[in-house]
C-alpha positions as CSV (number, residue, x, y, z in Angstrom):
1,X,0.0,0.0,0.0
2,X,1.4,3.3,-0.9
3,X,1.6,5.9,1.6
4,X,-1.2,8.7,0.3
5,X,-3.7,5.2,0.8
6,X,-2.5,4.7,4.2
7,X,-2.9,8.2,4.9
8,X,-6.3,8.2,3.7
9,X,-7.3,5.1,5.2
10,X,-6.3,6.1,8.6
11,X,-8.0,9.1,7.9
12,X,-11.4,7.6,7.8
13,X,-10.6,5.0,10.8
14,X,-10.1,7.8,13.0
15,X,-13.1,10.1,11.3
16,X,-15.2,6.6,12.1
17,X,-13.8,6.2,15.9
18,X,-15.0,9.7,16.4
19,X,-18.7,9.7,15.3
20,X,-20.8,11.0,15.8
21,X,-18.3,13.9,16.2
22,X,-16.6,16.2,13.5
23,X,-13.0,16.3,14.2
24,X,-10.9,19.5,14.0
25,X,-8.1,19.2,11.3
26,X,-5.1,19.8,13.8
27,X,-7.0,17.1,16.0
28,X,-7.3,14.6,12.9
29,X,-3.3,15.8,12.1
30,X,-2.3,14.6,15.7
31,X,-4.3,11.2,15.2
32,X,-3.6,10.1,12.1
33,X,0.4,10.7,13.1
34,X,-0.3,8.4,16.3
35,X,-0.7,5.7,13.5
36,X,1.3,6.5,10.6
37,X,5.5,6.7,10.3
38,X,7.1,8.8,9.2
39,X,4.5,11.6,10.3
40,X,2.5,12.7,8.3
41,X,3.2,16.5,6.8
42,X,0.6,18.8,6.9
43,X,0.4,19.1,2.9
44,X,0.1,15.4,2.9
45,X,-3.0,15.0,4.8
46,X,-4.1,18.1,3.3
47,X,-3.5,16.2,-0.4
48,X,-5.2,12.8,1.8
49,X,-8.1,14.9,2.6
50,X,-8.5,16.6,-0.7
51,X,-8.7,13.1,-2.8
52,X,-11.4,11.5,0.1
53,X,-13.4,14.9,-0.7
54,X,-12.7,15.3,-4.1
55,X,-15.6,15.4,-7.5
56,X,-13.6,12.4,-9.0
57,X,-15.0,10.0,-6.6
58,X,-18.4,9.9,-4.3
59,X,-17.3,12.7,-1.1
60,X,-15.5,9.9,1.8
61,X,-15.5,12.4,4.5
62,X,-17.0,16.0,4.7
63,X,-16.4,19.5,6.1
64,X,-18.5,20.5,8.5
65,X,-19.3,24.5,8.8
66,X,-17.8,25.8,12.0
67,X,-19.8,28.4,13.6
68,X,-17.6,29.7,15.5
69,X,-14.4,30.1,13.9
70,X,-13.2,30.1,10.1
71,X,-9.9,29.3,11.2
72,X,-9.9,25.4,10.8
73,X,-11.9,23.0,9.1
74,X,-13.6,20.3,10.7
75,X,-14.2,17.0,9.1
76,X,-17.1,13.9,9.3
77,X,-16.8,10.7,7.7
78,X,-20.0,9.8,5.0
79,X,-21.7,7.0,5.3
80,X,-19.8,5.9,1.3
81,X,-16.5,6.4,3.6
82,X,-17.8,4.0,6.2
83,X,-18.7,1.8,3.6
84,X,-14.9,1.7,2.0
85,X,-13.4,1.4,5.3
86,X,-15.7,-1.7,5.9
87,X,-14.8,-3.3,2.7
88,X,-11.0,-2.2,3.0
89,X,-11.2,-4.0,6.4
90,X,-13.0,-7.2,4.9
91,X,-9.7,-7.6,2.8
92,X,-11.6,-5.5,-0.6
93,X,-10.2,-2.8,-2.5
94,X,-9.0,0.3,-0.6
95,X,-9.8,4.1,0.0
């Protein structure tokens, strides 16, 4: 597995452990390097995040508007995310 999949795919494991709550992006940062070495740069995860989001697939995770702040983004995982992590897990194709 090649490390942008692993990044993503940690992504939406710790996106799922979380629900049913959004996660901060310096919060998701700080998880995703408890699992993944080297640690992750921010660009990466920003690149992981961007790809799991992105129109060339169906959305994986979304933002979620923070009312209080414009300062960070805050992410949820879909319920097509949950689903790829669920057949990533079974031993199917990935993120």
């Amino acid at each position: 597995m090649n490390r942008i999949k692993l990044i993503q795919l940690t992504i939406l494991k710790r996106l799922e452990s979380s629900q049913p709550y959004a996660l901060p992006e310096s919060q998701l940062l700080t998880e995703v390097n408890g699992c993944v070495r080297p640690k992750v740069k921010a660009e990466e995860l920003s690149e992981a995040i961007e790809t799991l989001g992105g129109a060339e697939c169906i959305a994986r995770l979304k933002q979620m508007a923070n009312l209080f702040t414009a300062e960070e983004a805050f992410w949820l995982i879909t319920e097509t995310g949950s689903t790829v992590l669920a057949r990533q897990q079974a031993g199917g194709t990935g993120a």
